[in-house]
TORFIVEX-718603 format. One record per residue (C-alpha): residue number from 1; residue in three letters; x, y, z. Coordinates in steps of 0.001 Angstrom, whole numbers. Example, Ala and Ser with C-alpha at 12.3 -4.5 7.8 and 13.67 -1.06 7.14 Angstrom:
% TORFIVEX-718603
   resi   resn         u         v         w
      1    ALA     12300     -4500      7800
      2    SER     13670     -1060      7140
//
This chain:
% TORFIVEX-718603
   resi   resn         u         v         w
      1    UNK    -53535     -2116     24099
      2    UNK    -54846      1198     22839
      3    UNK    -53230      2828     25607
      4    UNK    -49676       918     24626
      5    UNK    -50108      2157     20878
      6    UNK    -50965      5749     21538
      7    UNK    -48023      5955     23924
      8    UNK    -45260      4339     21391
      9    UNK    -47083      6667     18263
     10    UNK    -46259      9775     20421
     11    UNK    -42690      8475     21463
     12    UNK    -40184     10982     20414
     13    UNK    -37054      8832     21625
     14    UNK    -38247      5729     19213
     15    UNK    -37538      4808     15550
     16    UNK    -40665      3515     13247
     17    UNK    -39123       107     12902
     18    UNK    -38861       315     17391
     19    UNK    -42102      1026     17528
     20    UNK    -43559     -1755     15365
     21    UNK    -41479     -4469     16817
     22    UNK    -43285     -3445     20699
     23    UNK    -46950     -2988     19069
     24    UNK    -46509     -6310     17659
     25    UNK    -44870     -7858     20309
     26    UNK    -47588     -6298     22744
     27    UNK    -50449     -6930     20818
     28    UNK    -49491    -10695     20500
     29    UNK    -49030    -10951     24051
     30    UNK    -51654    -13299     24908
     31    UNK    -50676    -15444     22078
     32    UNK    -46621    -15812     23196
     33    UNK    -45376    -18371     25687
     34    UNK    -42448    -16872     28068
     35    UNK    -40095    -18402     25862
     36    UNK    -41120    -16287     22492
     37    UNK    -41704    -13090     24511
     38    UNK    -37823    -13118     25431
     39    UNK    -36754    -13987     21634
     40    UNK    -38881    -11311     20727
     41    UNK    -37684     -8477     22710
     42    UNK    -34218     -9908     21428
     43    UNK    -34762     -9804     18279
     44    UNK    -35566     -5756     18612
     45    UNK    -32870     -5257     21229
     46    UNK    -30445     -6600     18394
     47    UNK    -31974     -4316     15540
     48    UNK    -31625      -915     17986
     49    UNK    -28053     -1727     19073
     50    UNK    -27322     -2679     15533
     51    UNK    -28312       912     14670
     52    UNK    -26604      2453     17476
     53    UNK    -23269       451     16202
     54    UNK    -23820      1919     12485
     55    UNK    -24430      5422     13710
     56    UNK    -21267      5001     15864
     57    UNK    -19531      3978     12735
     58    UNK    -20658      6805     10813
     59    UNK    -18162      9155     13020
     60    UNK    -15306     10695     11584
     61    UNK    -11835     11130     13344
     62    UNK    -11211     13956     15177
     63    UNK    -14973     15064     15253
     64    UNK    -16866     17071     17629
     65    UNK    -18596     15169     21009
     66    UNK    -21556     16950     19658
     67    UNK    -21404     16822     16176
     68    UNK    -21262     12734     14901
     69    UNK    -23184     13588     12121
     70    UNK    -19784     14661     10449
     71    UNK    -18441     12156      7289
     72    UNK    -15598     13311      5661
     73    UNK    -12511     14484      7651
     74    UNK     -9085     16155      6811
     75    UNK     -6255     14033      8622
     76    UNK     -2740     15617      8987
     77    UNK      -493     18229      7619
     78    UNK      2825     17821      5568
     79    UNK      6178     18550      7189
     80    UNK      7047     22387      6835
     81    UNK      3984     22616      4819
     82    UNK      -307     23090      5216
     83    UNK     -3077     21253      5487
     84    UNK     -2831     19103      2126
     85    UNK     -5033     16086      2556
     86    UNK     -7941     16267       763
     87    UNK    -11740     15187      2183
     88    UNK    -11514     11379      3153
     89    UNK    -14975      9443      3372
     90    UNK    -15314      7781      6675
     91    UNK    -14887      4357      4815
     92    UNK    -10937      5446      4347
     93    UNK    -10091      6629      8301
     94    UNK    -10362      3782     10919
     95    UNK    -11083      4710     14707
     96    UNK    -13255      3621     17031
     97    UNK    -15308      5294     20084
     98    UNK    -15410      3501     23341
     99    UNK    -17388      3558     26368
    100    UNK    -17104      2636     29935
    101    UNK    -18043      -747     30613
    102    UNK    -17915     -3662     33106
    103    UNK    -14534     -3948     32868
    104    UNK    -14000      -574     34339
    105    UNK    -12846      1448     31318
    106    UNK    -13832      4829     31413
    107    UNK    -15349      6749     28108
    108    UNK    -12011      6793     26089
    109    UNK    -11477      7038     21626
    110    UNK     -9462      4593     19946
    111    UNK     -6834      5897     17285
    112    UNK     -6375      4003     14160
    113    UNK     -3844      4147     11776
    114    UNK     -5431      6681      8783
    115    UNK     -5141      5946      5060
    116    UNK     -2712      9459      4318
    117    UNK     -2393      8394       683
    118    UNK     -4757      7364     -2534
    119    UNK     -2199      3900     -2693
    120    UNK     -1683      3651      1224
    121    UNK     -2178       270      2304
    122    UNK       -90       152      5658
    123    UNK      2265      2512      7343
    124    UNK      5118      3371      9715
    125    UNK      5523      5342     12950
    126    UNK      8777      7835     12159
    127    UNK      8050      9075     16177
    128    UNK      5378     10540     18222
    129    UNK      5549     14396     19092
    130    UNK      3137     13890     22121
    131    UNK      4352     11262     25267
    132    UNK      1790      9170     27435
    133    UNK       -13     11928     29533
    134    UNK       378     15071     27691
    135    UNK     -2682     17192     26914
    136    UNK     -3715     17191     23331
    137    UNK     -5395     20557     21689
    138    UNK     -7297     20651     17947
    139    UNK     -4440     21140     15377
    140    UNK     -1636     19828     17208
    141    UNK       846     17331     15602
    142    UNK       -59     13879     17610
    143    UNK      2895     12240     15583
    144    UNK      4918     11457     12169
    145    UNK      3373      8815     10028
    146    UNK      5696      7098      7077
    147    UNK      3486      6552      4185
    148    UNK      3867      4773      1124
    149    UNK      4969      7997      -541
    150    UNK      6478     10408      1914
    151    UNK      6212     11276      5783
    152    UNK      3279     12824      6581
    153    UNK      2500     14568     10080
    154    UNK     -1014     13404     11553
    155    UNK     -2574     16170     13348
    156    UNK     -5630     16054     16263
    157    UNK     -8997     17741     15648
    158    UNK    -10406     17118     19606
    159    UNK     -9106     18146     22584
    160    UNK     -8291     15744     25291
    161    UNK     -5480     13906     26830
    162    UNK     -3040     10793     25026
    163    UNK     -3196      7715     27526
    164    UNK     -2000      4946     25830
    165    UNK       544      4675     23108
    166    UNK       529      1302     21766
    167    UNK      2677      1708     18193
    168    UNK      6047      3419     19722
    169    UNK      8651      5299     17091
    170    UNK      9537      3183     14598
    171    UNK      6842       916     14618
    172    UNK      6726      -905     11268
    173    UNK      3610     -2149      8230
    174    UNK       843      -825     10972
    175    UNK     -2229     -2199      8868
    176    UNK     -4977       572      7864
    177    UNK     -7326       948     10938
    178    UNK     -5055      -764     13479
    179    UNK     -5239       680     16785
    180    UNK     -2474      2937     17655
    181    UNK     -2933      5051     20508
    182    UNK     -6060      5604     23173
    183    UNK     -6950      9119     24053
    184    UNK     -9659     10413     26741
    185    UNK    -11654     13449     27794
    186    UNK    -10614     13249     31398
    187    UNK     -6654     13493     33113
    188    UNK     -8089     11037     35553
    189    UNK     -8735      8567     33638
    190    UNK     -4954      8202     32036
    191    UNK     -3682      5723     34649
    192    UNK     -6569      3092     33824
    193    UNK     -5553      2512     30723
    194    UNK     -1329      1526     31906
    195    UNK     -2460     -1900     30934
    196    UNK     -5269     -1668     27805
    197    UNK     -5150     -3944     25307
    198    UNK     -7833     -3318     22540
    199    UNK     -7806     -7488     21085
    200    UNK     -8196     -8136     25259
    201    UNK    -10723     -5456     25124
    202    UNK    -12364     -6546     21953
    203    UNK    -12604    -10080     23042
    204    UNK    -14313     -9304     26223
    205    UNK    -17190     -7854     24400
    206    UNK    -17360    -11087     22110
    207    UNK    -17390    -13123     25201
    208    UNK    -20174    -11081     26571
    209    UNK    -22246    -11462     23597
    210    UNK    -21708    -15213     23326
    211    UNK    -23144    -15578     26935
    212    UNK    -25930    -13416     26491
    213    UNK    -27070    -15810     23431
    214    UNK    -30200    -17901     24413
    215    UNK    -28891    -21568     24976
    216    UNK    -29641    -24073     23411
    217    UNK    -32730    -26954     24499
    218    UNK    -31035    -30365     25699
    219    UNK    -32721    -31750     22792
    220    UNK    -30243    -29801     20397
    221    UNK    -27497    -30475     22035
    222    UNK    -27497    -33826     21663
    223    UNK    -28158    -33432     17812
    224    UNK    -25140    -30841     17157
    225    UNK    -22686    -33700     19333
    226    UNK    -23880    -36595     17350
    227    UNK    -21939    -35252     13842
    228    UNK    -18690    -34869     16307
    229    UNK    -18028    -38887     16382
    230    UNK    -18773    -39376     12405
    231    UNK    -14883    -39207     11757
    232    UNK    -14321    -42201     14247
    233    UNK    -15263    -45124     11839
    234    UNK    -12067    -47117     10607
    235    UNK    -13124    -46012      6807
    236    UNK    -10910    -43421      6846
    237    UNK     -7997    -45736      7957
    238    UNK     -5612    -46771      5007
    239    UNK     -6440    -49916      3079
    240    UNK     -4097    -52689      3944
    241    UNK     -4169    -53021      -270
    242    UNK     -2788    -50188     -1491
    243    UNK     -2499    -49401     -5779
    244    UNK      1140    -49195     -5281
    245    UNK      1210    -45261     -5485
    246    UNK      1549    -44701     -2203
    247    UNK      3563    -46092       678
    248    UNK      1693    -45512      4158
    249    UNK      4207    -45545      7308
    250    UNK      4405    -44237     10209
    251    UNK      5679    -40685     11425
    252    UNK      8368    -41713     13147
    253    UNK      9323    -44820     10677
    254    UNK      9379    -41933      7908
    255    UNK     11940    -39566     10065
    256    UNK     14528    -42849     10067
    257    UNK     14079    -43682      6208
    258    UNK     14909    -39805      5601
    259    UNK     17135    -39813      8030
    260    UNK     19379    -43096      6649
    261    UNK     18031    -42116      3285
    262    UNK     16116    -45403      3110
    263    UNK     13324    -46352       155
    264    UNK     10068    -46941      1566
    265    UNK      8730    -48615     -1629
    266    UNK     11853    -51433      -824
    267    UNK      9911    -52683      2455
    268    UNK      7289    -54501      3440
    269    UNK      5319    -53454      6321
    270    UNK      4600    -55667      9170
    271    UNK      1691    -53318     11054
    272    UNK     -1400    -52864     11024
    273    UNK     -3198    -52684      8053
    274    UNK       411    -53491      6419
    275    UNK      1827    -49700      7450
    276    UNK      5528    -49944      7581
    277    UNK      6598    -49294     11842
    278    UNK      9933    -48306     12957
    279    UNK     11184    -52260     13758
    280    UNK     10698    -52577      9784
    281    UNK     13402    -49697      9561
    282    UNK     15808    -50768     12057
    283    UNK     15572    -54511     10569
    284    UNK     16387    -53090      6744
    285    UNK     18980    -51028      7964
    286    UNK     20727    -54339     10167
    287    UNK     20298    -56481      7296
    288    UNK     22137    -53947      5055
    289    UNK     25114    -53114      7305
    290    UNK     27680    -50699      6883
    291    UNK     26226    -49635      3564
    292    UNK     24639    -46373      5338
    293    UNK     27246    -44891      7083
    294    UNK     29422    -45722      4543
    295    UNK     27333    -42870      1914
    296    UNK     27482    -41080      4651
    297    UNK     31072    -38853      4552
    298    UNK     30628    -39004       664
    299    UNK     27679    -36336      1182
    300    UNK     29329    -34033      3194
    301    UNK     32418    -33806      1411
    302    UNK     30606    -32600     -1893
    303    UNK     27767    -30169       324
    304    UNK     28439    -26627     -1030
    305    UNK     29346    -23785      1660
    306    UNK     26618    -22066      3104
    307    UNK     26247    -18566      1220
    308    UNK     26896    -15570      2971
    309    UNK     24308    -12675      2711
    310    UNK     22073     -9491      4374
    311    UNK     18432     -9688      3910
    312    UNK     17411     -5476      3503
    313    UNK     13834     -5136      3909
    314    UNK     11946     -3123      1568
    315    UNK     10960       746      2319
    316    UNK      7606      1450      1497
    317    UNK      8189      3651     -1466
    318    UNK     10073       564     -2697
    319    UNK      6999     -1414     -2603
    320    UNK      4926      1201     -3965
    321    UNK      7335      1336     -7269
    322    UNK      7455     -2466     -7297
    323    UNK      3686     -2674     -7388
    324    UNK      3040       106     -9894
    325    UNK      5947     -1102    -12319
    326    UNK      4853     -4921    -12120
    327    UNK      1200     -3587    -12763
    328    UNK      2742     -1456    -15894
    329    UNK      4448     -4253    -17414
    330    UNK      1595     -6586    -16766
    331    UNK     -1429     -4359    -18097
    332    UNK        67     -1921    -20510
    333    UNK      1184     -2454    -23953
    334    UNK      4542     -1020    -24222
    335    UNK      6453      -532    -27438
    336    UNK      9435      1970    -28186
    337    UNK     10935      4552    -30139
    338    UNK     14574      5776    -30516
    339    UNK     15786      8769    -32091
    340    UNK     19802     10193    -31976
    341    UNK     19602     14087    -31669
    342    UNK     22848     16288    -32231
    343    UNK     23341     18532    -28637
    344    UNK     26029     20761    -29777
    345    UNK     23796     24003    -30399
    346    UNK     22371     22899    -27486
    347    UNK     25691     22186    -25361
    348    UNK     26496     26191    -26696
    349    UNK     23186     27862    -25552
    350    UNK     23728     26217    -21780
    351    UNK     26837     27988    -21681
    352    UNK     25528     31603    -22600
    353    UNK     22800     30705    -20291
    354    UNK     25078     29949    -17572
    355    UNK     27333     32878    -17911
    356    UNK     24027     35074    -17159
    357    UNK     22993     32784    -14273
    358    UNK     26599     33022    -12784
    359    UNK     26388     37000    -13241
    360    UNK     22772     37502    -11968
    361    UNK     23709     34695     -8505
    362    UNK     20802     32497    -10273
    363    UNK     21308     28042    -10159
    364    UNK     22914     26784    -13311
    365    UNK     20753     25179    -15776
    366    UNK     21978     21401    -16806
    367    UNK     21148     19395    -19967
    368    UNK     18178     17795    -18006
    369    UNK     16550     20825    -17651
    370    UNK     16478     21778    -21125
    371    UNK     14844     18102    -21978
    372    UNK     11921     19048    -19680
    373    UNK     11362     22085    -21342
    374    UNK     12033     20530    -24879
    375    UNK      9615     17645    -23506
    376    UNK      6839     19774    -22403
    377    UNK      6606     21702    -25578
    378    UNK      6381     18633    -27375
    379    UNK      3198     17884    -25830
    380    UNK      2027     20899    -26305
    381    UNK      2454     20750    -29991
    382    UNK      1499     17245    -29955
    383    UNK     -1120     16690    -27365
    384    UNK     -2396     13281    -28238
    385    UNK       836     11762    -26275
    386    UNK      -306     14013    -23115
    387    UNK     -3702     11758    -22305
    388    UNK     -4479      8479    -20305
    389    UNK     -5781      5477    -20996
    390    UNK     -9427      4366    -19072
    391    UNK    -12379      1735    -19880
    392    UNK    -14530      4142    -21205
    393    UNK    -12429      7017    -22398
    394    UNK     -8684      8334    -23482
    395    UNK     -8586     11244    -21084
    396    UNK     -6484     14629    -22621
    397    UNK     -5231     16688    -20370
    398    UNK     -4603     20519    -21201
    399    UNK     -1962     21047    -18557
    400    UNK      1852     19776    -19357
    401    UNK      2760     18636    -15793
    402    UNK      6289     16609    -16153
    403    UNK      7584     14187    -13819
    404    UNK     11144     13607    -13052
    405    UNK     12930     10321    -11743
    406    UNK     15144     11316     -9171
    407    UNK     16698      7899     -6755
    408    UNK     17758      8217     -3925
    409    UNK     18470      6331      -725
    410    UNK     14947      5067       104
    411    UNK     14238      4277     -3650
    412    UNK     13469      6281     -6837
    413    UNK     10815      9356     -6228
    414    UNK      9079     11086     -9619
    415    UNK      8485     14716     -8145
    416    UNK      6301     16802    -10842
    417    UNK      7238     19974    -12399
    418    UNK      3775     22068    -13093
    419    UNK      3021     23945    -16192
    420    UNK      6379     22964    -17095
    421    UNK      5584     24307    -20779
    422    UNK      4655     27756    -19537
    423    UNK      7842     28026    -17076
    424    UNK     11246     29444    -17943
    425    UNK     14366     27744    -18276
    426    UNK     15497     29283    -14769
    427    UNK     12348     28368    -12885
    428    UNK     12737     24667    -14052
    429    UNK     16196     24192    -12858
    430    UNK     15133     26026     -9235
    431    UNK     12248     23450     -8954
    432    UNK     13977     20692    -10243
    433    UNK     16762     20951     -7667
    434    UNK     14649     22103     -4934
    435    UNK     12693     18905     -5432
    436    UNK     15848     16504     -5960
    437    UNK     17037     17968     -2318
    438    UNK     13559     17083     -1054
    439    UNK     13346     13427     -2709
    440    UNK     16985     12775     -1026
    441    UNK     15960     14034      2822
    442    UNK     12377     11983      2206
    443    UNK     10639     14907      2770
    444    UNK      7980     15431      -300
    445    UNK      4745     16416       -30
    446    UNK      1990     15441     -2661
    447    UNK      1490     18279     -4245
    448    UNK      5011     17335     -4925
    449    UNK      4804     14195     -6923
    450    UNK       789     13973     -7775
    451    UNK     -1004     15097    -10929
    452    UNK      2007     14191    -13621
    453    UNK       906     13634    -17139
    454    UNK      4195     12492    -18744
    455    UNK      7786     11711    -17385
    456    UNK     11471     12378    -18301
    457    UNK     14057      9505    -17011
    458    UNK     17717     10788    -17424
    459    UNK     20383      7745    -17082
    460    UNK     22811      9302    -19816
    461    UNK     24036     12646    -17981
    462    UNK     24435     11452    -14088
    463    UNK     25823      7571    -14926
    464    UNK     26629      7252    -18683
    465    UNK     24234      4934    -19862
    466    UNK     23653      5443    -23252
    467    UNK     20734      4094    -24755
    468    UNK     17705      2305    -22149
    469    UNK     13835      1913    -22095
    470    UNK     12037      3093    -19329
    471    UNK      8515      1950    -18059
    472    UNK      5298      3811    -17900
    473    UNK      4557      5173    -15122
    474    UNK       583      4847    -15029
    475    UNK     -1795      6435    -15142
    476    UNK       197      8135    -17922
    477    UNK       567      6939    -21328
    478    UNK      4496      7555    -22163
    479    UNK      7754      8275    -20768
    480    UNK     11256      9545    -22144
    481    UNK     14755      7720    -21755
    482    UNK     17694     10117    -22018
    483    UNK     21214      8684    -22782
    484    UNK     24188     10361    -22609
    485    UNK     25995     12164    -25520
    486    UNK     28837     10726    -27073
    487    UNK     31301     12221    -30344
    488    UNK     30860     10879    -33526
    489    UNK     32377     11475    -36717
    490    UNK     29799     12694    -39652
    491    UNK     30383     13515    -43315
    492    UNK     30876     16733    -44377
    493    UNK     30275     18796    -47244
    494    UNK     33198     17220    -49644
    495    UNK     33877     13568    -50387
    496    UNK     36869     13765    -47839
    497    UNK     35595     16359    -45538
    498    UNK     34706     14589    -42222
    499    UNK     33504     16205    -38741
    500    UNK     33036     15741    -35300
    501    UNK     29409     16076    -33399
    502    UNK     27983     14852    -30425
    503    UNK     24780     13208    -30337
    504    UNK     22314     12078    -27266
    505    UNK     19720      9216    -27606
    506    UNK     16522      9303    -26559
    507    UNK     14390      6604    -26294
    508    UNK      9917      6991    -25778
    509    UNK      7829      4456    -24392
    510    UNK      4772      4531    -25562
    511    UNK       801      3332    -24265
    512    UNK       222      1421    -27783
    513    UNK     -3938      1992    -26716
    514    UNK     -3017      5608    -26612
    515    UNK       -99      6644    -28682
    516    UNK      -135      5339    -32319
    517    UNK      3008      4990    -33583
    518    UNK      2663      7653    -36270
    519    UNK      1830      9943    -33320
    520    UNK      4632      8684    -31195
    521    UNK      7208      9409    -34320
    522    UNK      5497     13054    -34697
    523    UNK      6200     13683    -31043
    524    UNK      9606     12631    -31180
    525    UNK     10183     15112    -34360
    526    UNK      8995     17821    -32348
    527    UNK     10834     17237    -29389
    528    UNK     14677     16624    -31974
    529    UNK     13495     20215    -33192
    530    UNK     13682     21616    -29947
    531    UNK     16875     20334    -29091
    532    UNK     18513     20864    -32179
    533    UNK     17435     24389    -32712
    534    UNK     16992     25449    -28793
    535    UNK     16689     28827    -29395
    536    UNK     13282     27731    -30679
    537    UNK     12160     26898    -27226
    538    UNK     13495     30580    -25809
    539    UNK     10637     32400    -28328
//
């Protein structure tokens, strides 16, 4: 026994908690029938595999054969952009290591799907850049993942070779962690995995586990079957005295009352227990005659035409929106300011803007892009409406960072326009329709649409609408409804001296926890100054 301890104290290939389940198991030897030996030397066999499994799981994607220590990864690249992704813990990215086996499968990595976004619940395959076979290097594009938000390329960070592709292009709502393609270290080993299935896989290993559980004595068995045949008792069999509630029949006695729309509660059973049988049916319907078939040609001549219609299933930045705006409405308390602001000094600045644009080959600057700029120096002057509501805290942010609601095909996108205070007048309308272009070819990034702290919704300008209240778009705290600008007459200086103007409306939502209305109303002054008096914004 001394021997036994000084050998497991010295053991450089145990844990502590290994080498006190042998000393005690050893040590307690002569004490343990055959039986408790074995559950013994289970019991520690389970704890070191269960630490093997928990260091497997500890892996990150794309990590070194040497170096599992590794627990934060960066997954993927934009399209025509770099690395982006920031670190994800090993909680967020789903694969799992495999090893050969009895089944014959040789040391191989299973590929789940990654979580590419903050909100990213499932995800879509746009297409794979690598086939069945090829060779697979660290940085190369493995394939084109559809996110909730954008399409994002995944890229490989360990060399080896794709055999098995089991989401193909335009696989659809591929659940976080699901298993999408196989890879291994060896060409060789491609062809063995033509066939793999990882549930097949995965149950064999359940199955192996089940048999090598210790069974059961006789003695137990025949306790666990005895509870099987408790249900048999006729207890549970309908009273033959029923309170009148309920009518018991039988399946097929049912089918022909709803079939020759016959009340159950008008007959009297003549089964078992009283249970109304298919004979009591057929004998109410003789007895009644032709009054059936006669309601019969009644029904279909007043059944309304089938309607006519295309189920269109929903894209994912469709759900995304849905799920964000429900949770806005739901959890936010939204009330709302309007304000009319005359646009004709602003209507005559865009034009001498757009005369120097034309003559210096620069993009033209629209109405839109002078509300952003109006916006953002708003919340600059008033920063209170520039914050976010949590628990513990309103959060005030010192950048101006504006989103803008741009719809397209796939469903509406908010790309951001940084600093937008700080920018010029130029620089917002080359972002704003470099951004638009991107939005409409769903090709956005998320540097492209993350990190907004207030947005600008324009209805008025592109489809005429001229007065609407937009919803928050959370985390922030308001957002701005433009409406188009329409003439109206106005007094002028005499009693009979009228005059034309046009005037835009503008519409905030506000975060009532956030934004007091006195605030909201100072914020909206600010912003009719700037619009009224552009040049203001220029200095």
């Amino acid at each position: 026994m001394a021997y036994a301890s000084h050998l497991f104290k010295h053991s450089k290939k145990l844990r502590n908690h290994q080498h006190a389940d042998l000393v005690r198991w050893l040590s307690n030897d002569s004490h343990l029938s055959g039986g408790k030996r074995n559950d013994a030397w289970a019991v520690m066999e389970k704890r070191r595999y269960s630490s093997a499994a928990a260091n497997s799981t500890a892996m990150s994607f794309g990590a070194s054969k040497k170096d599992v220590s590794r627990t934060f990864m960066k997954v993927g690249s934009p399209i025509a952009g770099p690395l982006f992704m920031k670190d994800f813990a090993c909680s967020q990215v789903h694969w799992k290591r495999g090893f050969s086996s009895d089944s014959g499968l040789p040391p191989h990595q299973e590929i789940g799907m990654p979580s590419l976004s903050p909100t990213m619940t499932e995800g879509n395959i746009a297409r794979w850049l690598k086939k069945e076979g090829d060779k697979i290097s660290t940085g190369e594009v493995l394939c084109e993942v559809e996110t909730d938000k954008a399409t994002v390329e995944m890229e490989c960070m360990e060399e080896g070779y794709l055999a098995k592709i089991l989401k193909g292009d335009g696989a659809k709502e591929i659940k976080l962690g699901e298993v999408i393609a196989i890879t291994v270290e060896d060409e060789e080993d491609i062809a063995k995995f033509k066939d793999y299935n990882p549930s097949a896989s995965g149950s064999g290993a359940t199955s192996a586990n089940e048999a090598s559980a210790p069974t059961p004595p006789a003695s137990h068995k025949e306790e666990v079957e005895k509870p099987a045949s408790l249900p048999e008792p006729k207890i549970s069999k309908p009273s033959a005295a029923p309170d009148g509630d309920r009518t018991f029949a039988s399946p097929l006695a049912r089918k022909l009352a709803e079939d020759h729309n016959v009340p159950l509660s008008s007959i009297k059973g003549t089964g078992p227990d009283g249970n109304i049988v298919k004979a009591d049916i057929e004998d109410y319907l003789a007895s009644r005659g032709k009054e059936a078939p006669a309601t019969k040609p009644v029904a279909k001549d007043t059944s309304a035409p089938a309607l006519d219609y295309v189920d269109i299933p929903h894209s994912q930045i469709r759900k995304v929106t849905a799920s964000r705006l429900l949770l806005s409405k739901q959890t936010i308390p939204h009330y709302y300011l309007t304000v009319d602001t005359c646009v004709d000094k602003l209507m005559g600045l865009r034009s001498q803007l757009n005369l120097i644009q034309e003559t210096s080959g620069g993009k033209r600057i629209s109405v839109n892009d002078l509300v952003i700029k109006a916006a953002a120096l708003a919340l600059r002057k008033v920063p209170q409406c520039n914050s976010s509501w949590t628990d513990s805290y309103i959060r005030q942010y010192n950048n101006v960072n504006i989103n803008v609601a741009v719809q397209t095909d796939n469903g509406l996108y908010v790309p951001v326009i940084r600093d937008a205070d700080k920018k010029g007048l130029s620089k917002i309308a080359d972002e704003v329709k470099n951004l638009a272009q991107k939005a409409k070819e769903n090709s956005l990034k998320p540097e492209d649409y993350e990190g907004g702290t207030f947005t600008v919704s324009n209805l008025g300008g592109p489809f005429g609408i001229k007065q609407f209240c937009a919803i928050i778009n959370p985390p922030q705290s308001g957002i701005l409804a433009i409406g188009s600008a329409e003439k109206r007459v106005i007094p002028g200086s005499g009693p009979d001296d009228f005059k034309f103007a046009s005037f835009m409306s503008v519409t905030l939502s506000c975060d009532h926890r956030v934004i007091d209305g006195a605030i909201g109303a100072e914020w909206l002054k600010a912003f009719k100054g700037y619009i009224e008096n552009p040049e203001s914004m220029l200095l």
